[in-house]
C-alpha positions in Angstrom: 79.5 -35.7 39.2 82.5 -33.5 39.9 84.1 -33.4 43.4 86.7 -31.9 45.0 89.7 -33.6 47.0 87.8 -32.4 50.4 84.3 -33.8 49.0 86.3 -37.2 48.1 87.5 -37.4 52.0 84.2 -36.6 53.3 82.4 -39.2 50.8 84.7 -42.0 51.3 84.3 -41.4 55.4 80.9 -41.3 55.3 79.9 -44.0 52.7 81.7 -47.1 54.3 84.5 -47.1 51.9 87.9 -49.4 52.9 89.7 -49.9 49.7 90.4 -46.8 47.0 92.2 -47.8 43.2 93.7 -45.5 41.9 94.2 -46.3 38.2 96.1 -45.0 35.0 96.8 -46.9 31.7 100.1 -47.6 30.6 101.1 -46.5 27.1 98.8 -49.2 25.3 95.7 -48.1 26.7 96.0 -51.1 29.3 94.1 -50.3 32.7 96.7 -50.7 35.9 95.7 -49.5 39.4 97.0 -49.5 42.9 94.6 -49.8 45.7 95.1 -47.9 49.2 93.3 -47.5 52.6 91.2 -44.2 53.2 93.9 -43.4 55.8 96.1 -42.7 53.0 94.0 -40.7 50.6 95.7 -37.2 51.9 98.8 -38.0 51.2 97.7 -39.1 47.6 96.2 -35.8 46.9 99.2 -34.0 48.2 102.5 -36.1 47.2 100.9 -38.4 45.3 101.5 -42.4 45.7 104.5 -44.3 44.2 104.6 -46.6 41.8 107.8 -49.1 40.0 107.2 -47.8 36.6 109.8 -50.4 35.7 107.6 -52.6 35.8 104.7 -50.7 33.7 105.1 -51.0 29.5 106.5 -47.6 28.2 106.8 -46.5 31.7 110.6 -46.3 32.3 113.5 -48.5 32.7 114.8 -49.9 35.8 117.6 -46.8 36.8 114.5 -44.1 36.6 111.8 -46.1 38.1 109.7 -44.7 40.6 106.4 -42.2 39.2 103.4 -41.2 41.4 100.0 -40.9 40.9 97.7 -38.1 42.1 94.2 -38.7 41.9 91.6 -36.7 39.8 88.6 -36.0 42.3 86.4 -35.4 39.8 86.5 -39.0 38.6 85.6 -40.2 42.0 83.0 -44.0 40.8 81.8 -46.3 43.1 82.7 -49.9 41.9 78.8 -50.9 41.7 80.4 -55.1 41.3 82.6 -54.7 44.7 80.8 -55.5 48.5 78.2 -53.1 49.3 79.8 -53.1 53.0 83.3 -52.4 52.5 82.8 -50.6 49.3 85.4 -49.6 46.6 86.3 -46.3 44.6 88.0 -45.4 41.7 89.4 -42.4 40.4 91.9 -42.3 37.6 95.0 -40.4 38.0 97.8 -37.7 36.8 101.2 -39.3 36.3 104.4 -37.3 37.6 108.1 -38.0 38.2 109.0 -37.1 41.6 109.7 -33.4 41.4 106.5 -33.0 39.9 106.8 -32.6 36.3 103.9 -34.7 33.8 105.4 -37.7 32.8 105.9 -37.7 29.0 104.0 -41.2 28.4 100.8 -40.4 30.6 98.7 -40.3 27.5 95.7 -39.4 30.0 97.8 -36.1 30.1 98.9 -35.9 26.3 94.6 -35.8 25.9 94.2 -33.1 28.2 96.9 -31.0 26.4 95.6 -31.1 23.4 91.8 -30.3 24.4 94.0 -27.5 26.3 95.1 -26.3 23.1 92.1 -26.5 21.2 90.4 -24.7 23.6 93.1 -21.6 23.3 92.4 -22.0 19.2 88.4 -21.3 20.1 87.2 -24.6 20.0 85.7 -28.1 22.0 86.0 -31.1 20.9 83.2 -34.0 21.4 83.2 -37.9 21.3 81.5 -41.1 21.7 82.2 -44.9 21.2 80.7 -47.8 20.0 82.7 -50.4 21.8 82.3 -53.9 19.8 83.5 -57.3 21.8 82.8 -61.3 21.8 81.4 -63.3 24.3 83.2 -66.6 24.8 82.4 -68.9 26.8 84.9 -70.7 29.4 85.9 -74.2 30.2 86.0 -76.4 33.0 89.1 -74.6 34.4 87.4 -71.0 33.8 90.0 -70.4 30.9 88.6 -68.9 27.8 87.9 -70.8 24.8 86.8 -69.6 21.5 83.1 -70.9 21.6 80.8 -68.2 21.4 78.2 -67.2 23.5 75.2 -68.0 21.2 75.0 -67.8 17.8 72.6 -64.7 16.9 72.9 -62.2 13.8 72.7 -58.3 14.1 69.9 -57.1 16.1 68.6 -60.6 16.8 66.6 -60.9 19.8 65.9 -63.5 22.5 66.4 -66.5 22.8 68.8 -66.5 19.9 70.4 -63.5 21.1 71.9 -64.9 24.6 74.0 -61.7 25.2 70.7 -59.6 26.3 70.3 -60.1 30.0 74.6 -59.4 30.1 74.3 -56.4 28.2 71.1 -55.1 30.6 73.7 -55.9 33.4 76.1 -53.9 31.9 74.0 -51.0 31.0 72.6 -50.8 34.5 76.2 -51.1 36.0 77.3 -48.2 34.0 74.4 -46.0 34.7 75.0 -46.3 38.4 78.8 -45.0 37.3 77.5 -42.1 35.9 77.8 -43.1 32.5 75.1 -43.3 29.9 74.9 -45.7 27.6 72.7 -44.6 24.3 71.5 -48.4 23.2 72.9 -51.6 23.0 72.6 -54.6 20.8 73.6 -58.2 19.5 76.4 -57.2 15.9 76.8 -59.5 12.9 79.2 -62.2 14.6 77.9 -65.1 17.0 78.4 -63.7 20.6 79.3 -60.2 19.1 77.8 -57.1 21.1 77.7 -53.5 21.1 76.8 -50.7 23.3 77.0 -47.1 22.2 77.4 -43.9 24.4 76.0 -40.3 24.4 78.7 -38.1 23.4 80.5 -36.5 26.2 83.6 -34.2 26.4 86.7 -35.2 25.0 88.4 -36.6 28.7 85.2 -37.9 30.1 84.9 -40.0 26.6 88.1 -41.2 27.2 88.0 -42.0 30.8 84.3 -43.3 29.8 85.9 -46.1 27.3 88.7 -47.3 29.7 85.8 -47.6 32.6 83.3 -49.5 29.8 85.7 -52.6 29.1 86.6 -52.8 32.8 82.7 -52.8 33.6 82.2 -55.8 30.8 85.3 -57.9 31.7 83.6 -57.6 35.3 79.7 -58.3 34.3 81.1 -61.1 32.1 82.8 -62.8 34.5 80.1 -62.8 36.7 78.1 -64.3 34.2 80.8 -67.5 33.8 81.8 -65.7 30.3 85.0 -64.1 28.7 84.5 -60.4 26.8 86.9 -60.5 24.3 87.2 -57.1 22.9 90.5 -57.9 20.7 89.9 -56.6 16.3 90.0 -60.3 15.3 89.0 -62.8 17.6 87.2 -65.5 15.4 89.5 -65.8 11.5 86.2 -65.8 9.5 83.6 -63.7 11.8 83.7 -59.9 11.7 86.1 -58.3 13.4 85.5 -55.5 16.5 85.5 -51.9 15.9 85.8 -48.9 18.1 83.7 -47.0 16.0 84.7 -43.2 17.2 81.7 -40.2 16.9 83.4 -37.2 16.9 81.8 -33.4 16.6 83.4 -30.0 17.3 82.3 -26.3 18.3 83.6 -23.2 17.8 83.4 -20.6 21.0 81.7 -18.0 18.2 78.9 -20.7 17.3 80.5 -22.3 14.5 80.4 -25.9 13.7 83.3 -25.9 11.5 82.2 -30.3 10.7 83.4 -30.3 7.2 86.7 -29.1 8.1 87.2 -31.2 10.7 86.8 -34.0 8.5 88.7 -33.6 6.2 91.9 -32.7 8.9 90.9 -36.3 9.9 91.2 -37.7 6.2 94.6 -35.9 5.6 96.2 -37.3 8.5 94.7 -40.5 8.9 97.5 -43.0 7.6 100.0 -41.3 10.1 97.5 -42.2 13.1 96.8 -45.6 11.8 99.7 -47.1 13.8 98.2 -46.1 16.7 94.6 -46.5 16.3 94.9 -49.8 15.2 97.8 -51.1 17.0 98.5 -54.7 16.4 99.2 -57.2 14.2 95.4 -58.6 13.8 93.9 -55.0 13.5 95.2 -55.1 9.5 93.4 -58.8 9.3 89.8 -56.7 10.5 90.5 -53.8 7.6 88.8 -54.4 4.7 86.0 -56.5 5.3 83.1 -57.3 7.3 82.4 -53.1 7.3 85.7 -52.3 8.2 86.8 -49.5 6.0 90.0 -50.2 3.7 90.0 -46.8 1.9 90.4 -43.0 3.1 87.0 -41.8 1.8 83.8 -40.3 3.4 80.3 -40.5 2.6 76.6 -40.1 4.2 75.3 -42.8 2.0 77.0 -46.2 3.5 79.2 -48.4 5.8 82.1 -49.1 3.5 83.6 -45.9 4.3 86.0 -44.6 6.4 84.7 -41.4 7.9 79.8 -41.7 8.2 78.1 -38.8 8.9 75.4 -40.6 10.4 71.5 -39.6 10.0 70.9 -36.9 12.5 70.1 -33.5 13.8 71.2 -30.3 15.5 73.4 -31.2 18.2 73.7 -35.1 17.2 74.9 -34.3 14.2 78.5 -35.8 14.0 81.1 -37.8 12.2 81.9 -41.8 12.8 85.5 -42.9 12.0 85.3 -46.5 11.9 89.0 -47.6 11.0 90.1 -47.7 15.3 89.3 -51.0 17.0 89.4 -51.7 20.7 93.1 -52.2 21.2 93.7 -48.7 20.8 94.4 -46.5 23.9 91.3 -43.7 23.6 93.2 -40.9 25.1 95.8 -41.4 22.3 93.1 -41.7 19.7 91.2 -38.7 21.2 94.7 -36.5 21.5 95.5 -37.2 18.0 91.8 -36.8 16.4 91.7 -33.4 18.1 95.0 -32.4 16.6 94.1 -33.6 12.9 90.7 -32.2 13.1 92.0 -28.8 14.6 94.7 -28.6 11.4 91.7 -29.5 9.2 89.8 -26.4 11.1 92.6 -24.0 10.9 93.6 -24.9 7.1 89.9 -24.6 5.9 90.8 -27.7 4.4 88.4 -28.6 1.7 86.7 -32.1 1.8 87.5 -34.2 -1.5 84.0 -35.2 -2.8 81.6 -38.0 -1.5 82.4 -41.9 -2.1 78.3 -42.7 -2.1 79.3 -46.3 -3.8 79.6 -49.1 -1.7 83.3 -49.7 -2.0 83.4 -53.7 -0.6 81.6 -54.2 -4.2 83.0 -51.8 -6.7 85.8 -52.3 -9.6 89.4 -52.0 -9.3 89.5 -48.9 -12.0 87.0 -46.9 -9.3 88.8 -48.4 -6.3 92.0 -46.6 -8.0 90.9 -43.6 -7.1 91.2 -43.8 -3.6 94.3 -43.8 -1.1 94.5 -47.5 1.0 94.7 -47.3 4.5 98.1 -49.0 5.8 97.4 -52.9 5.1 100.1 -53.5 7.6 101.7 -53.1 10.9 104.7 -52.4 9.4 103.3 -50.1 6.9 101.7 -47.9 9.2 104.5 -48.0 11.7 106.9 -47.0 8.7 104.4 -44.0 8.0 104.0 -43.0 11.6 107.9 -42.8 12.1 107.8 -40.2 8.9 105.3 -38.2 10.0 106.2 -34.3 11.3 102.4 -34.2 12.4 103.2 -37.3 14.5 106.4 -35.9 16.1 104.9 -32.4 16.4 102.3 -34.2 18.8 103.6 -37.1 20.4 106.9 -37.5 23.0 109.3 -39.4 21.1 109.3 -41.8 23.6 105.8 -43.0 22.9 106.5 -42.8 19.2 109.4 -45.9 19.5 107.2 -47.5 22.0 104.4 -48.1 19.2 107.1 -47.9 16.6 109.6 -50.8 17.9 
């Protein structure tokens, strides 16, 4: 539901609301927030509210330190886990320095540029996550340990699958958000879930990620459990993925798909740094259905980039190298800008891998390009990249590049 500023001041009068976070992520995709009282809410929409970016990764050293946040109405959300009397809002937030200018490293910003300039080149851009994580459970001190919830297989069911009544919770919790969750189900790994969403815009997708592993972390500790939505958390269990859907329109009708992919394809090694930005993302590549090669297919889940069985407008195409530790807006910025080159190019997609490629022979795995096997690899890529320093402040390039 969209507001506007005045709406948001009427709402939180009326509706019994004391306590108002404003959040933003720092440069990692990390959600921060500051709460205030409904007595300040006016002067957060007109000066904004200061924060010690010093203190914030990728936000600024300790000389230039002080940034403010100006709340986005139109991502006004009830906290549905807070008190019903006494309630508490969110809304995520624009990042500025003091005389008002967008503060390089807000990548919540860097996302709405480049939908901003997709939109000039004729086109909208569309996404949708499949958000993997664990269930652990806790000890005696509430601590997290690496014991998994239960031990079910892919789309078990109860009583084996023990995650069920916390992903209902979950489900429920985002739908009173505003957010719709498609379907939701136990993954291969014991205590691994999934939930899916219906494709949105490119912002709401993004702001719709951030919100989804706040909602867990809060259902799951309500439910005396730990979601752990890190790529690797058990050595020897599959790994999580942030599988990414991604579709695109043209203003004139188009649906230039095939393009698209293949500006995805081309660029995909120089974006690897930051879609899968730690060291245990390269131990999830390359097994358990985590792609290892740059190829696309129909046919299987060995690939990089799935076009997925579907019609009309849920037609799209599922990268599935990203995990979780990515920062969406980042992914989404960067996505939009490879798929738009791909679009503008009339780049040409190479041809089909339909093999399964986990099971196939080095002299046919020779024809494909590896994804980055390593941190270092894909930092080293990222750093020579003009299509990454056409797109990104070069702050945040040394930040993931360090």
């Amino acid at each position: 539901m969209k507001y506007t500023k005045e709406e948001v001041i009427q709402f939180v009068s009326e509706e019994d609301v004391k306590f108002i976070r404003l959040a933003f992520c720092d440069v990692l995709g990390k959600q921060k927030n500051i709460s205030i009282m409904p007595d300040e809410l006016k002067r957060a929409f007109e000066f904004g509210i200061a924060i010690d970016a010093s203190a914030v990764d990728g936000f600024g050293g300790d000389v230039y330190s002080d940034l403010l946040l100006h709340p986005d109405p139109d991502t006004l959300s009830i906290l549905p886990w807070r008190p019903e009397h006494g309630r508490v809002v969110r809304m995520f937030c624009t990042v500025t320095y003091p005389d008002g200018r967008i503060f390089e490293n807000d990548t919540r910003s860097i996302l709405k540029k480049a939908i901003d300039e997709a939109n000039k080149a004729g086109y909208e851009f569309y996404f949708g996550a499949e958000a993997e994580f664990y269930l652990f459970k806790l000890d005696e001190e509430g601590e997290p340990t690496k014991i998994p919830y239960d031990k079910a297989g892919y789309m078990d069911v109860a009583i084996a699958d023990k995650g069920e009544n916390v992903r209902r919770e979950i489900c429920l919790t985002l739908e009173q958000m505003g957010i719709h969750p498609e379907s939701s189900h136990h993954e291969e790994g014991p205590g691994q879930n999934e939930i899916d969403f219906r494709y949105s815009d490119a912002l709401s997708a993004a702001d719709n990620t951030i919100t989804f592993a706040t909602v867990v972390g809060a259902v799951a500790g309500r439910n005396g459990l730990y979601a752990d939505f890190s790529p690797k958390p058990l050595s020897d269990k599959p790994g999580n993925g942030l599988h990414i859907n991604m579709s695109v329109k043209g203003k004139d009708g188009s649906s230039p798909m095939t393009s698209m992919i293949a500006g995805v394809l081309n660029h995909i090694s120089e974006m690897t740094a930051f879609l899968n930005p730690t060291d245990s993302s390269y131990e999830r590549l390359g097994s358990d259905k985590a792609p290892k090669f740059i190829s696309w297919s129909s046919e299987n889940r060995s690939q990089l980039v799935r076009i997925p069985a579907a019609f009309g407008e849920y037609k799209r195409a599922e990268l599935r190298s990203p995990d979780p530790a990515a920062n969406p807006y980042l992914a989404f910025a960067l996505l939009i800008y490879a798929g738009l080159d791909g679009i503008q190019k009339c780049t040409e997609l190479p041809r089909p891998a339909n093999i399964n490629l986990y099971k196939a022979d080095e002299k046919t795995l020779a024809e494909y390009k590896r994804l980055p096997q390593s941190r270092e690899e894909a930092i080293k890529i990222a750093k020579n990249s003009d299509f990454i320093k056409e797109h990104l402040p070069e702050i945040m390039i040394k930040t993931y590049c360090k």
